[in-house]
Backbone of each chain as nested JSON, in Angstrom:
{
  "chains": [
    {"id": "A", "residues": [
      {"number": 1, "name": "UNK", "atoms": {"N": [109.863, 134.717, 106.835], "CA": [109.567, 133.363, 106.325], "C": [109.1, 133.469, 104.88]}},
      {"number": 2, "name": "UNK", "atoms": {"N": [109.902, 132.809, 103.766], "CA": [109.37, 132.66, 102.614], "C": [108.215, 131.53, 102.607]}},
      {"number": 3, "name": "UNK", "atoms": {"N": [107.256, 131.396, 101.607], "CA": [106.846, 130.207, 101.598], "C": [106.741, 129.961, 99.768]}},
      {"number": 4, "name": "UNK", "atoms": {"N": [106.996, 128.822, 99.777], "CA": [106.67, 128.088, 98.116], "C": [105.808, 127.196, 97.823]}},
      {"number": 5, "name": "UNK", "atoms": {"N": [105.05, 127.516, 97.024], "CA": [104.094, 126.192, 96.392], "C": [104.82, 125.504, 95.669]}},
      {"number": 6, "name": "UNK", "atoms": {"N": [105.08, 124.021, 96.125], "CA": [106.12, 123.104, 95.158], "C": [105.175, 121.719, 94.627]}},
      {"number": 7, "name": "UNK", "atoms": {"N": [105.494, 121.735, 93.652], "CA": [104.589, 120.006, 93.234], "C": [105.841, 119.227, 93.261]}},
      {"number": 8, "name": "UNK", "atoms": {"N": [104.989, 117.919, 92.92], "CA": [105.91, 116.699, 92.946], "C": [106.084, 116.285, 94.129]}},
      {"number": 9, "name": "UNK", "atoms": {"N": [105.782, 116.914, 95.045], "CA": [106.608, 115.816, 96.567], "C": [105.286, 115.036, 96.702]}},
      {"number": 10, "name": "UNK", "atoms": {"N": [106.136, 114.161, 97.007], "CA": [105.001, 112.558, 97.039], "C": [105.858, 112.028, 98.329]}},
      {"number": 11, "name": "UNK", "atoms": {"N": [106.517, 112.303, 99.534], "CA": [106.686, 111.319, 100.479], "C": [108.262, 111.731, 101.412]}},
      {"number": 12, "name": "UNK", "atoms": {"N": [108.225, 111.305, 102.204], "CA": [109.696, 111.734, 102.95], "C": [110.926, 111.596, 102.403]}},
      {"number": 13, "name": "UNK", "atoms": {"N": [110.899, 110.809, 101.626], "CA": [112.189, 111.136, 101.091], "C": [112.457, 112.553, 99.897]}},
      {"number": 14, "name": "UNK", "atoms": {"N": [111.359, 112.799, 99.655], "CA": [111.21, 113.928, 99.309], "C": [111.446, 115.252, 100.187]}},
      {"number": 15, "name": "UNK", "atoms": {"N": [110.662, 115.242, 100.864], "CA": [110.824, 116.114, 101.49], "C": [112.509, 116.216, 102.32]}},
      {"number": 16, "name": "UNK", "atoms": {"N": [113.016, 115.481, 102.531], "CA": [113.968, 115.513, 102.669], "C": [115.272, 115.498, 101.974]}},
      {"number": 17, "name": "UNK", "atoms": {"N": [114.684, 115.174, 100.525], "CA": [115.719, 115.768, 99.327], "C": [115.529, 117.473, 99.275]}},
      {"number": 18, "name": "UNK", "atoms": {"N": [114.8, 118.129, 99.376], "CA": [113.943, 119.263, 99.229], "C": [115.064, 120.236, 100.706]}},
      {"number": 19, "name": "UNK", "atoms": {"N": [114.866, 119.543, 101.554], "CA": [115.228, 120.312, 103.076], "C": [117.055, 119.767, 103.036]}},
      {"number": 20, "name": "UNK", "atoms": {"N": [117.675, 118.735, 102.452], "CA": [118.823, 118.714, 102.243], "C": [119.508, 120.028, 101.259]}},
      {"number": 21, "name": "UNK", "atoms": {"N": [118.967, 120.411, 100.547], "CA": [119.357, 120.676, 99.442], "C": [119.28, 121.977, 99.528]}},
      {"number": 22, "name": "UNK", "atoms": {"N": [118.59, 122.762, 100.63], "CA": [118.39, 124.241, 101.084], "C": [119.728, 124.436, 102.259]}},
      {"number": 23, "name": "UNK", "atoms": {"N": [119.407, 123.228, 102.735], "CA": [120.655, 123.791, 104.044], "C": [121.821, 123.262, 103.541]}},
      {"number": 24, "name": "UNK", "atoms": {"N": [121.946, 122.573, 102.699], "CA": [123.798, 122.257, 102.285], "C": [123.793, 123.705, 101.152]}},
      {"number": 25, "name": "UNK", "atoms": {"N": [123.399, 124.601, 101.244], "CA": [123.409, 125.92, 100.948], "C": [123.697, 126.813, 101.926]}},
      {"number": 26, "name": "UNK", "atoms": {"N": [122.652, 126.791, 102.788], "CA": [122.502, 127.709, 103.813], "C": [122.331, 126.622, 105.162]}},
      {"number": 27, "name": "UNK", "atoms": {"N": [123.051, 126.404, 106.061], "CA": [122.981, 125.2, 106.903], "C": [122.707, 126.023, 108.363]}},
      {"number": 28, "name": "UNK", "atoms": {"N": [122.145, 127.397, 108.368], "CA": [121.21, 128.066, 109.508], "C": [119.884, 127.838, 108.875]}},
      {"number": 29, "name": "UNK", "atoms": {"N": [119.82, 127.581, 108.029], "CA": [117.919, 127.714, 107.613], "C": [116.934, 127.013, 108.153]}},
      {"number": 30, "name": "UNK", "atoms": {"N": [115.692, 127.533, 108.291], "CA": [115.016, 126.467, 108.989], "C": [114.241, 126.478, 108.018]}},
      {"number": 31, "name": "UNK", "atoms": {"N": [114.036, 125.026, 107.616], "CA": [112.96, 124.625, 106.226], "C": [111.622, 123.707, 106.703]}},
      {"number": 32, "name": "UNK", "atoms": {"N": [110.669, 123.591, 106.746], "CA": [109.385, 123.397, 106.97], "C": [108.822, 122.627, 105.628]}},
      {"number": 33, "name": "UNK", "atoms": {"N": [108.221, 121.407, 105.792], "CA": [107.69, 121.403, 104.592], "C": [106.799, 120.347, 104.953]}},
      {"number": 34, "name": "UNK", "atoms": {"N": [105.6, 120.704, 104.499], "CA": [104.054, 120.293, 104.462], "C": [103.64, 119.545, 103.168]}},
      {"number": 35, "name": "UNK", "atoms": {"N": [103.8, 118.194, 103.308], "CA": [103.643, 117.736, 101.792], "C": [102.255, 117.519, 101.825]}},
      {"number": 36, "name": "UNK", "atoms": {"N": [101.186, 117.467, 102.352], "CA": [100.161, 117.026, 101.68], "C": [99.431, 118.71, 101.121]}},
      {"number": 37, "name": "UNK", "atoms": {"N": [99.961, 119.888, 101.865], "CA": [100.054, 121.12, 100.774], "C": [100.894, 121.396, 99.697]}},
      {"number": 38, "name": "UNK", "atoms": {"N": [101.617, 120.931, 100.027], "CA": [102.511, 120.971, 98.634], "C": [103.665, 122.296, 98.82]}},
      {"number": 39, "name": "UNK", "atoms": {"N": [103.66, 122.48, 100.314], "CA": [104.34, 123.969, 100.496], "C": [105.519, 124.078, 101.384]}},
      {"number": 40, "name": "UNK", "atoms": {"N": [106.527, 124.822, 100.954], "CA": [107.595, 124.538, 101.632], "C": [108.048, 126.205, 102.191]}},
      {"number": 41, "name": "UNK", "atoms": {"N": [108.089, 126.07, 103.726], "CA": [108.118, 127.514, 104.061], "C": [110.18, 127.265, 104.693]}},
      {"number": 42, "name": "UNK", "atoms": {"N": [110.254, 128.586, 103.864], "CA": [112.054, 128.5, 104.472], "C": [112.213, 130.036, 105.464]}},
      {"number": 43, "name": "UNK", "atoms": {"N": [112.669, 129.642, 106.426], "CA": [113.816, 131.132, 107.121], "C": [114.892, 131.279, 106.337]}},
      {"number": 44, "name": "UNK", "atoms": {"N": [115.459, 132.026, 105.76], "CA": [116.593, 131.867, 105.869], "C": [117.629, 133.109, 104.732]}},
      {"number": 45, "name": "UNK", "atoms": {"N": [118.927, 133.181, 104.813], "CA": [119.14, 134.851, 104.202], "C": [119.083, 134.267, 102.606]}},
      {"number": 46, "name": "UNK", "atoms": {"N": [118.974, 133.399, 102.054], "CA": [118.797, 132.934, 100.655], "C": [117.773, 133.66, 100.277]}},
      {"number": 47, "name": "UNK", "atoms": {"N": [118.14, 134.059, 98.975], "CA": [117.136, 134.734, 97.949], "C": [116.113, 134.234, 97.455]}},
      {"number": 48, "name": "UNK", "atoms": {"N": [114.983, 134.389, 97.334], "CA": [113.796, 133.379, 97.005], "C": [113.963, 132.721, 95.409]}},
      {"number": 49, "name": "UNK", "atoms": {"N": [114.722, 133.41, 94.618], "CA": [115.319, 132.93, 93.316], "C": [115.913, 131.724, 93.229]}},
      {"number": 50, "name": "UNK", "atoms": {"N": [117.164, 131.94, 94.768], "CA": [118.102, 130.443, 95.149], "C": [117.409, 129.641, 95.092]}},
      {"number": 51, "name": "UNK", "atoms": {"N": [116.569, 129.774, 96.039], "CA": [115.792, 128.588, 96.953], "C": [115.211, 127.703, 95.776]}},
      {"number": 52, "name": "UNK", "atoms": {"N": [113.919, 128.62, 94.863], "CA": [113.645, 127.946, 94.005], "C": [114.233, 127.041, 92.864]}},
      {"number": 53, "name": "UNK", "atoms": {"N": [115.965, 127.719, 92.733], "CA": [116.68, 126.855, 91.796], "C": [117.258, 125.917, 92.505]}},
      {"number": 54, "name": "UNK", "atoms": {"N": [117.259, 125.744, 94.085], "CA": [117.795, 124.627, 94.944], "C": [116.522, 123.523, 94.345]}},
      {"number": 55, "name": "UNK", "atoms": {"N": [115.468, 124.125, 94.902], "CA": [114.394, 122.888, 94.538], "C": [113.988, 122.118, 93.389]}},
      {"number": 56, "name": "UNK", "atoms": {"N": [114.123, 123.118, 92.569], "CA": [113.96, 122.604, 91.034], "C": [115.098, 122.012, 90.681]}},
      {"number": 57, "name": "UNK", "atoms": {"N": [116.359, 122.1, 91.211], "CA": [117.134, 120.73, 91.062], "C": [117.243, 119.599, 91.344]}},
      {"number": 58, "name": "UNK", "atoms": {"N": [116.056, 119.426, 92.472], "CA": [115.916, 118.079, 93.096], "C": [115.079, 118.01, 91.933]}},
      {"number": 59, "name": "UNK", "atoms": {"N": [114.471, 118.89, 91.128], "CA": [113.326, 117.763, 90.405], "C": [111.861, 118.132, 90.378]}},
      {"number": 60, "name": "UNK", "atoms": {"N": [111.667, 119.306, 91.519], "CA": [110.342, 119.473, 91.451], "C": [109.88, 121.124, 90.944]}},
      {"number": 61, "name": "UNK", "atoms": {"N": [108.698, 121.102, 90.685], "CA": [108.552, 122.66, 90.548], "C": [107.644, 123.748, 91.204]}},
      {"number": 62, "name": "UNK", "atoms": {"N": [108.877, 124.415, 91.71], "CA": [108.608, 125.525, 92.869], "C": [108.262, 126.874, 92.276]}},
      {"number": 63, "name": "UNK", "atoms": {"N": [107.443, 127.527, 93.245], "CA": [107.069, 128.877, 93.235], "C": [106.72, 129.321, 94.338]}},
      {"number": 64, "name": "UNK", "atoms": {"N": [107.083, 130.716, 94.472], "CA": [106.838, 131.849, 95.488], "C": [105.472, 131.958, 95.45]}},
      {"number": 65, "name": "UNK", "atoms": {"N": [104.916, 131.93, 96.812], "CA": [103.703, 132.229, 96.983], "C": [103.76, 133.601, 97.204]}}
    ]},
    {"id": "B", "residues": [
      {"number": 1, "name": "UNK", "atoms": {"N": [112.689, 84.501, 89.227], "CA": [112.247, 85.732, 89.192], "C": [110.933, 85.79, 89.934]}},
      {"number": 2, "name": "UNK", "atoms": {"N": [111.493, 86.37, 91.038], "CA": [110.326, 86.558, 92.099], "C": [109.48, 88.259, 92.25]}},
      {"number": 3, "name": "UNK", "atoms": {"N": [108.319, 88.099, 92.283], "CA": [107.295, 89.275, 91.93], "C": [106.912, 89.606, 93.431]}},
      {"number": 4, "name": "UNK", "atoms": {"N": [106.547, 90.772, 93.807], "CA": [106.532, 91.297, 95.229], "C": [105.364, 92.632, 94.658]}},
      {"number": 5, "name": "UNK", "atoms": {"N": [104.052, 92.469, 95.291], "CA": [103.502, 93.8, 95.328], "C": [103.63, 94.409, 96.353]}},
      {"number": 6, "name": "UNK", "atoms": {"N": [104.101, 95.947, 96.289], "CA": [104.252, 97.054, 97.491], "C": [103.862, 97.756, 97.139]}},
      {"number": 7, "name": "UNK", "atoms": {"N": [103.111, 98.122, 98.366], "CA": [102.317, 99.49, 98.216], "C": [102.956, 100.432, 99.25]}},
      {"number": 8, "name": "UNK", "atoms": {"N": [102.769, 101.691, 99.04], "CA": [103.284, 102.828, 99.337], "C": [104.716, 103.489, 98.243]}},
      {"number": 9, "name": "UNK", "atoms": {"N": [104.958, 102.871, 97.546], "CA": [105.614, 103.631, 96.657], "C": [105.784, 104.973, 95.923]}},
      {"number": 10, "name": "UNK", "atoms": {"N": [106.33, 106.013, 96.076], "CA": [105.717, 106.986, 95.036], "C": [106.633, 107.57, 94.21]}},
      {"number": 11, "name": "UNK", "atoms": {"N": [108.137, 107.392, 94.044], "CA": [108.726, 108.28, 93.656], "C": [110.002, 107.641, 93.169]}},
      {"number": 12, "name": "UNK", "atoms": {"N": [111.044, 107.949, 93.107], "CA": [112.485, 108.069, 92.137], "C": [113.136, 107.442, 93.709]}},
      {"number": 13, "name": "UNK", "atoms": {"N": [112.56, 108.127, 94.861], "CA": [113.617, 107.949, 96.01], "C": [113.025, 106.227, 96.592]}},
      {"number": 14, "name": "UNK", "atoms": {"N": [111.814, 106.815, 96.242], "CA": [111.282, 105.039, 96.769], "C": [111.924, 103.81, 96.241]}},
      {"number": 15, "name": "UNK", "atoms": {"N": [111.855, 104.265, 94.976], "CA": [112.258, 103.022, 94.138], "C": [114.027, 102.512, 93.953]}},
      {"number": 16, "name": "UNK", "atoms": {"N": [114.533, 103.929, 94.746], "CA": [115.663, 103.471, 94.796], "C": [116.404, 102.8, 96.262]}},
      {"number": 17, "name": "UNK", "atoms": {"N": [115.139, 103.134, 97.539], "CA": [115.469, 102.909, 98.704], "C": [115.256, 101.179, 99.026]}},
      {"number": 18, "name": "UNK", "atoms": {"N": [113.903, 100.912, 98.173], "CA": [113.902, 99.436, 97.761], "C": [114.804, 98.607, 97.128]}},
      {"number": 19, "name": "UNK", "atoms": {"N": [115.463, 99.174, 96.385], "CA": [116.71, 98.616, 95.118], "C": [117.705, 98.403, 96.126]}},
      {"number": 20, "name": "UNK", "atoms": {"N": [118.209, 99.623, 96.815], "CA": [119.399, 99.895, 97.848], "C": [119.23, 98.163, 98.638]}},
      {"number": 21, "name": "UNK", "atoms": {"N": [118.208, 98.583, 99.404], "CA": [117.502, 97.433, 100.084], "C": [118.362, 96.174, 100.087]}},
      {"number": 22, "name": "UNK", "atoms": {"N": [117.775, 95.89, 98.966], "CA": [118.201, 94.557, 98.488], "C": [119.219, 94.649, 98.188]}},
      {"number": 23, "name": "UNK", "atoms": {"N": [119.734, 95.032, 97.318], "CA": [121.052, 95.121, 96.495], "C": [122.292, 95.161, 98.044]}},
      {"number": 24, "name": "UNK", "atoms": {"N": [121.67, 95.757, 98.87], "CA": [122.915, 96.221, 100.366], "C": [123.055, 94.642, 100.557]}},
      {"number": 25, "name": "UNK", "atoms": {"N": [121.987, 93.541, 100.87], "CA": [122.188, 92.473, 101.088], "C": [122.929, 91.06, 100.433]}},
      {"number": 26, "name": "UNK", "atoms": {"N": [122.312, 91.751, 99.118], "CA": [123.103, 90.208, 97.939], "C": [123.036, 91.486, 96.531]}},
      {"number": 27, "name": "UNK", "atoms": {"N": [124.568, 92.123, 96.829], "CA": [125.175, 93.068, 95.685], "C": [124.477, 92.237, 94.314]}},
      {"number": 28, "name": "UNK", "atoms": {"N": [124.622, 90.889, 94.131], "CA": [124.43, 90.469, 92.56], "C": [122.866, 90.066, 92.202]}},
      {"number": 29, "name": "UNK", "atoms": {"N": [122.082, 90.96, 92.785], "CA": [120.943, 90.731, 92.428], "C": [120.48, 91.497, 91.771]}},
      {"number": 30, "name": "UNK", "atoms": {"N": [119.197, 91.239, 90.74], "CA": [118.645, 92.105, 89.548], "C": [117.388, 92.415, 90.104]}},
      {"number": 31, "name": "UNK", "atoms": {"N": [117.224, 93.915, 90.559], "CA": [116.192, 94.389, 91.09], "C": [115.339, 95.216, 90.157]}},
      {"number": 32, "name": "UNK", "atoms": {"N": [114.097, 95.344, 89.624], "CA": [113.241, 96.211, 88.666], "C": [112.002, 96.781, 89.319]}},
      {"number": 33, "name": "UNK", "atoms": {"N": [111.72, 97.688, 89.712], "CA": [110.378, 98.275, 90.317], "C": [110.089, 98.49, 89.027]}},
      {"number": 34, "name": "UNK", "atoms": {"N": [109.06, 98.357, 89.359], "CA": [107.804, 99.21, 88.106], "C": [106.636, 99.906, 89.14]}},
      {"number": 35, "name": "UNK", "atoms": {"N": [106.882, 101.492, 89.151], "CA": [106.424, 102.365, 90.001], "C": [104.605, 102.341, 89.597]}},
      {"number": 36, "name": "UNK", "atoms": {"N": [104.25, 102.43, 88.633], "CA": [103.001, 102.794, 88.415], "C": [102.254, 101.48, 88.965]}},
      {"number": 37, "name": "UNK", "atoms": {"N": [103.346, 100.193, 88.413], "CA": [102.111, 98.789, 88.793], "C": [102.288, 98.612, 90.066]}},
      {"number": 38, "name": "UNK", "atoms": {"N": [103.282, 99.025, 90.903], "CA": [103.921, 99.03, 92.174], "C": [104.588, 97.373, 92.219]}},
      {"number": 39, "name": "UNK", "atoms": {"N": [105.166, 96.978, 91.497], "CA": [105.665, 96.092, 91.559], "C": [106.917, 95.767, 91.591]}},
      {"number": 40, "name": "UNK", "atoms": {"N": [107.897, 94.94, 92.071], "CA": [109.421, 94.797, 92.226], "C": [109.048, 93.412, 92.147]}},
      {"number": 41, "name": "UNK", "atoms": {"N": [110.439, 93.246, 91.138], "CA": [110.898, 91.755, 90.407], "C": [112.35, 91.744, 90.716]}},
      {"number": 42, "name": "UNK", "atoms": {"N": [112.348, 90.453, 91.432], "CA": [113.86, 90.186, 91.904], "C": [114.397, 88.744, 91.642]}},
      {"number": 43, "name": "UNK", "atoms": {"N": [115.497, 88.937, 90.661], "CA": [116.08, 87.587, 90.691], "C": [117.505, 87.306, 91.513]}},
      {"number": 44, "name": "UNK", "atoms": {"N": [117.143, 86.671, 93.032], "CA": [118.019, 87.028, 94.147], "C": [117.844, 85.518, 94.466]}},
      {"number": 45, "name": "UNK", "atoms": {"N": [119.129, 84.983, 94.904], "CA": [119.433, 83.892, 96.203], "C": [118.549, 84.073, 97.032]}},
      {"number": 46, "name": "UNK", "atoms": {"N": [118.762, 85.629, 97.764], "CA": [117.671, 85.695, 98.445], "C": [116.029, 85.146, 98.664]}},
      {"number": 47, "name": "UNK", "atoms": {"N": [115.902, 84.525, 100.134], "CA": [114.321, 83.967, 100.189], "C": [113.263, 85.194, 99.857]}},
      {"number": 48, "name": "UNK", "atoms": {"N": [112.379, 84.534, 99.611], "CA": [111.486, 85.321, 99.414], "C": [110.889, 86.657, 100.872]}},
      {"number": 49, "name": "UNK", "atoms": {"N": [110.683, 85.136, 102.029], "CA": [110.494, 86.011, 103.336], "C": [111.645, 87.312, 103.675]}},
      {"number": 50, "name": "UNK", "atoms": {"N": [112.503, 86.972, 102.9], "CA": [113.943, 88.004, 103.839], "C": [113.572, 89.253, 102.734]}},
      {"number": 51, "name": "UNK", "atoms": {"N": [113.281, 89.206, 101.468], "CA": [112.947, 90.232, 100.348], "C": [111.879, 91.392, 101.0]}},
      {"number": 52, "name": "UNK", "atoms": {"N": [110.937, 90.764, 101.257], "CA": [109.87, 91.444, 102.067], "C": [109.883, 92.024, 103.553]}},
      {"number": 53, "name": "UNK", "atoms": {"N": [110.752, 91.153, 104.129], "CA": [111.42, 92.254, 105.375], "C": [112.102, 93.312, 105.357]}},
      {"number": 54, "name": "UNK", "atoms": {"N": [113.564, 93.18, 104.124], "CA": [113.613, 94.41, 103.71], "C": [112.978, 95.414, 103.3]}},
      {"number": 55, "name": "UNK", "atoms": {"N": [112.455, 95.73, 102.321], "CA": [111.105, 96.249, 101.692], "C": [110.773, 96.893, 102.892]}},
      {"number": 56, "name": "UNK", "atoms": {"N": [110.14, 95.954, 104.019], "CA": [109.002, 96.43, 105.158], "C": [110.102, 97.266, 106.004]}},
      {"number": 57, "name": "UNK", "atoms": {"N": [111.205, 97.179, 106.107], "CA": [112.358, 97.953, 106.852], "C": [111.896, 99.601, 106.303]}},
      {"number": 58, "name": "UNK", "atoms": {"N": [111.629, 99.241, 105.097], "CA": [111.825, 100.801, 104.493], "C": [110.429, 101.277, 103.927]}},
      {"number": 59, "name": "UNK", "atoms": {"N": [109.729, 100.923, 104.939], "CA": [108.535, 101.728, 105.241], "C": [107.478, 100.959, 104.292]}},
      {"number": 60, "name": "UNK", "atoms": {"N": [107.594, 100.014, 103.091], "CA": [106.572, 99.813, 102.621], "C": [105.907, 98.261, 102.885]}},
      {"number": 61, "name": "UNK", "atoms": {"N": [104.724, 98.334, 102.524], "CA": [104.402, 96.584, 102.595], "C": [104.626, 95.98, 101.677]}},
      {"number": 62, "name": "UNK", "atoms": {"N": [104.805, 95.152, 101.714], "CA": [104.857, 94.165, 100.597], "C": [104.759, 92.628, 100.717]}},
      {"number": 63, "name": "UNK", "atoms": {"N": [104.054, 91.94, 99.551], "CA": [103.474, 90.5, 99.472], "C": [104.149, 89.954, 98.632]}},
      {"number": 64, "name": "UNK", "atoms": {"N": [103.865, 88.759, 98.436], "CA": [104.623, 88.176, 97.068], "C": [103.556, 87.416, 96.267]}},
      {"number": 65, "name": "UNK", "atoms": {"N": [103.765, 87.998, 95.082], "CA": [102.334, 87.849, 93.998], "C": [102.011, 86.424, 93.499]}}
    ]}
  ]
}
């Protein structure tokens, strides 16, 4: 399990721009995401590099914890 | 030009799920959120009561100012 500290998510549609945007990549992944931490934990064979440039294309900014 | 305060707003997706909203119902309407004041200005055929049901469809409340 990776996990990321991401800002910017403010609400479900977030989070679900965030969890779209990992599995229309990788569509085995299981993505987790805890918005009032701000943290988004992924399974999955994606590189923690991907992941973060998946997210930061929705808009927000991610990092490897 | 009818004024609507909603609260729960927070984001790019909100403001566009409200717009959608309306706009799905009467295409020729001029919809404007203003995210920080939380406000949406609509100049719609649409009644006022039917504006705010939408809105409330999509998770937020809303009054008319």
């Amino acid at each position: 399990m990776q996990v990321f500290t991401v800002q910017g998510m403010t609400c479900g549609h977030c989070v679900r721009a965030v969890t779209d945007a990992i599995k229309a990549e990788d569509p085995a992944a299981d993505v987790q995401v805890d918005l009032a931490k701000g943290e988004v934990s992924v399974r999955s064979q994606l590189a923690s590099e991907q992941i973060i440039g998946l997210i930061s294309e929705e808009g927000y900014s991610a990092k490897a914890t």
